[in-house]
Residue frames as qw, qx, qy, qz and C-alpha x, y, z in Angstrom:
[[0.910, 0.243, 0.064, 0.330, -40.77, -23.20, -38.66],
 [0.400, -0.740, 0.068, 0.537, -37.44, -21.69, -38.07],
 [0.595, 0.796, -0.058, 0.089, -35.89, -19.32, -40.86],
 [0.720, -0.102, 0.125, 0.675, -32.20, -18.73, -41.80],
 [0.005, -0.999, 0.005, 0.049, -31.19, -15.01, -41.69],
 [0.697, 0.262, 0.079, 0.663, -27.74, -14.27, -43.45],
 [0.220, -0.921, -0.100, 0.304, -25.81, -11.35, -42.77],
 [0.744, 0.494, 0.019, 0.449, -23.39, -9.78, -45.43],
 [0.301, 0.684, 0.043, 0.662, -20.55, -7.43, -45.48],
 [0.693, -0.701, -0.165, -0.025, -19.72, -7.51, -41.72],
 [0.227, 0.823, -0.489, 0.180, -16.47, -5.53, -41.09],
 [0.744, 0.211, -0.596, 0.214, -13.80, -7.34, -39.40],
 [0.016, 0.343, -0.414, 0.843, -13.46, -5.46, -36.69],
 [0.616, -0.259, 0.112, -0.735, -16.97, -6.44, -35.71],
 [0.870, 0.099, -0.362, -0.319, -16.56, -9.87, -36.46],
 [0.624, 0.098, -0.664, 0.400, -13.73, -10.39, -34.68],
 [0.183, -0.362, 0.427, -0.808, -15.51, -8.99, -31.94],
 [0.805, -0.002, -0.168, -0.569, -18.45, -11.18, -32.14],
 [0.815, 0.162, -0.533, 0.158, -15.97, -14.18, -31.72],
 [0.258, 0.269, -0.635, 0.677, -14.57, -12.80, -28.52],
 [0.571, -0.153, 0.177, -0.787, -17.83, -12.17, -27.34],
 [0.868, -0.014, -0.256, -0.426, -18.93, -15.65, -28.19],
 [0.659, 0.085, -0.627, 0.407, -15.89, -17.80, -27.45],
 [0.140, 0.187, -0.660, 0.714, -16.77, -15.96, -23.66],
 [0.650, -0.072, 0.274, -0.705, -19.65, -17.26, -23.34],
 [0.430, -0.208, 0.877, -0.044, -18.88, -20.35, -24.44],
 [0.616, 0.576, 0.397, -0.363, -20.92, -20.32, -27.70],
 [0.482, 0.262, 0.487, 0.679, -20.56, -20.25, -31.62],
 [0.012, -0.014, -0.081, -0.997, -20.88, -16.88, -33.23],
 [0.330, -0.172, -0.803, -0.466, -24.32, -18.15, -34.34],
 [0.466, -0.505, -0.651, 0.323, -25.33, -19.19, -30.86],
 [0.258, -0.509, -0.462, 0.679, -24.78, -15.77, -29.83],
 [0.057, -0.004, -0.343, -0.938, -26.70, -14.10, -32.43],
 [0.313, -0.385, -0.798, -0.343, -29.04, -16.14, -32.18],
 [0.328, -0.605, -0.578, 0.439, -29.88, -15.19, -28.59],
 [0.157, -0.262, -0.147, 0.941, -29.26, -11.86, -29.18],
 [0.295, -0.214, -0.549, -0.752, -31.83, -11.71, -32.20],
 [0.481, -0.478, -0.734, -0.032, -34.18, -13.71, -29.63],
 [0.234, -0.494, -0.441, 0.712, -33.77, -10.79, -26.90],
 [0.231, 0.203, -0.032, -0.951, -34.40, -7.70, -29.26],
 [0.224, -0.243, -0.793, -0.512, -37.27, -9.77, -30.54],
 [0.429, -0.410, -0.667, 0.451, -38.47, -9.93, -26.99],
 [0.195, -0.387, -0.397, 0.809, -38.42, -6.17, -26.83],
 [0.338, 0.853, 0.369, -0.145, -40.92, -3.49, -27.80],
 [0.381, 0.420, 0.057, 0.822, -39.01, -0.77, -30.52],
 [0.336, -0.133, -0.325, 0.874, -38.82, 2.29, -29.39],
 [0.380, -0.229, -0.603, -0.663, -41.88, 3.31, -31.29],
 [0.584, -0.381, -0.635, -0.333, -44.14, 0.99, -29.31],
 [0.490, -0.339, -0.542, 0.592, -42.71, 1.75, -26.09],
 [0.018, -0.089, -0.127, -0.988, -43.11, 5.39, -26.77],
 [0.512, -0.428, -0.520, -0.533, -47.14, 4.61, -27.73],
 [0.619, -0.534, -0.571, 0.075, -47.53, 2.56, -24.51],
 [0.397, -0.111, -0.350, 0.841, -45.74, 5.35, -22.27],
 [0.142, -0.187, -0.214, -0.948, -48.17, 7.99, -23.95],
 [0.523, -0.210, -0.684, -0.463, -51.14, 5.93, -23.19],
 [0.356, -0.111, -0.603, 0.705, -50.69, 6.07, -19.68],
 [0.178, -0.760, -0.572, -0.254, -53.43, 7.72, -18.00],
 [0.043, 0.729, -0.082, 0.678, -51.59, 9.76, -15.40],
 [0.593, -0.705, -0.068, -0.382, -52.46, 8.22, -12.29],
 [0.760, -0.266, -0.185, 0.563, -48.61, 6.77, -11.15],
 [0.601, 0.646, -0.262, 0.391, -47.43, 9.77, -11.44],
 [0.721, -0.514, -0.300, 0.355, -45.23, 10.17, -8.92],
 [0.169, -0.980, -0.090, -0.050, -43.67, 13.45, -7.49],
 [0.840, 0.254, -0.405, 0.257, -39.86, 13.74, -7.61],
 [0.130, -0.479, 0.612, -0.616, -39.41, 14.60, -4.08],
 [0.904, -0.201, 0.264, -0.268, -41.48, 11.24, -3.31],
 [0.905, 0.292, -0.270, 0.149, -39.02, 9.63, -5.64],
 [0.323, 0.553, -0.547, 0.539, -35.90, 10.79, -3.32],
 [0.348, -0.492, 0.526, -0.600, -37.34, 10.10, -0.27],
 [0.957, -0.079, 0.067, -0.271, -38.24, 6.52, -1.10],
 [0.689, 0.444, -0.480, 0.314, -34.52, 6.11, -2.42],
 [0.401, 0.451, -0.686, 0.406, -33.23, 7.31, 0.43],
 [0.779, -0.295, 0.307, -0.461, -35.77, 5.15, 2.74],
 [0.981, 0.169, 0.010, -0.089, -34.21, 2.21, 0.75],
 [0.638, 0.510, -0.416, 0.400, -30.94, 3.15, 0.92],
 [0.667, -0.495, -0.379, 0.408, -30.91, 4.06, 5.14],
 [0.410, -0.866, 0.072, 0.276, -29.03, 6.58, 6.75],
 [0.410, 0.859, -0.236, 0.198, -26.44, 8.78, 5.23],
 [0.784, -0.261, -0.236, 0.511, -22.72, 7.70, 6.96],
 [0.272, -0.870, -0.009, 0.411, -21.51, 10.48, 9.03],
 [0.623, 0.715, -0.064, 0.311, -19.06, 12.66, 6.38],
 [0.229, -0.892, 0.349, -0.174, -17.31, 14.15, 9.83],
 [0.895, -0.245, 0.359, 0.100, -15.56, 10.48, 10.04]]
């Protein structure tokens, strides 16, 4: 069942940000809390992300000279600098 979440004592400054923010996107303020509340719900806290990071076992790790040479396999050839 959905709840109603109130929010007091919001400077102005913020609020009238919130309205610029919303009126570009084409939303009520509402609408775009709402989604926003619905994304950080979506994410782990920092906490739980922390746990699951720890919990890792070790075996990606990855070397950070493998990590530069896959970038710059994905990125191609450097452009000549003498040009």
């Amino acid at each position: 069942m959905p709840k109603t979440i109130q929010i007091r004592d919001v400077d102005d400054d913020v609020y009238r940000a919130l309205v610029r923010r919303a009126g570009e996107a084409g939303v009520s303020v509402p609408e775009l809390l709402r989604a926003e509340a619905t994304r950080l719900a979506a994410r782990p806290s920092v906490k739980e992300w922390l746990e699951r990071t720890r919990r890792r076992d070790g075996s990606n790790d990855v070397d950070r000279l493998e990590v530069i040479a896959a970038l710059d396999e994905h990125r191609g050839p450097w452009p000549d600098a003498r040009r």
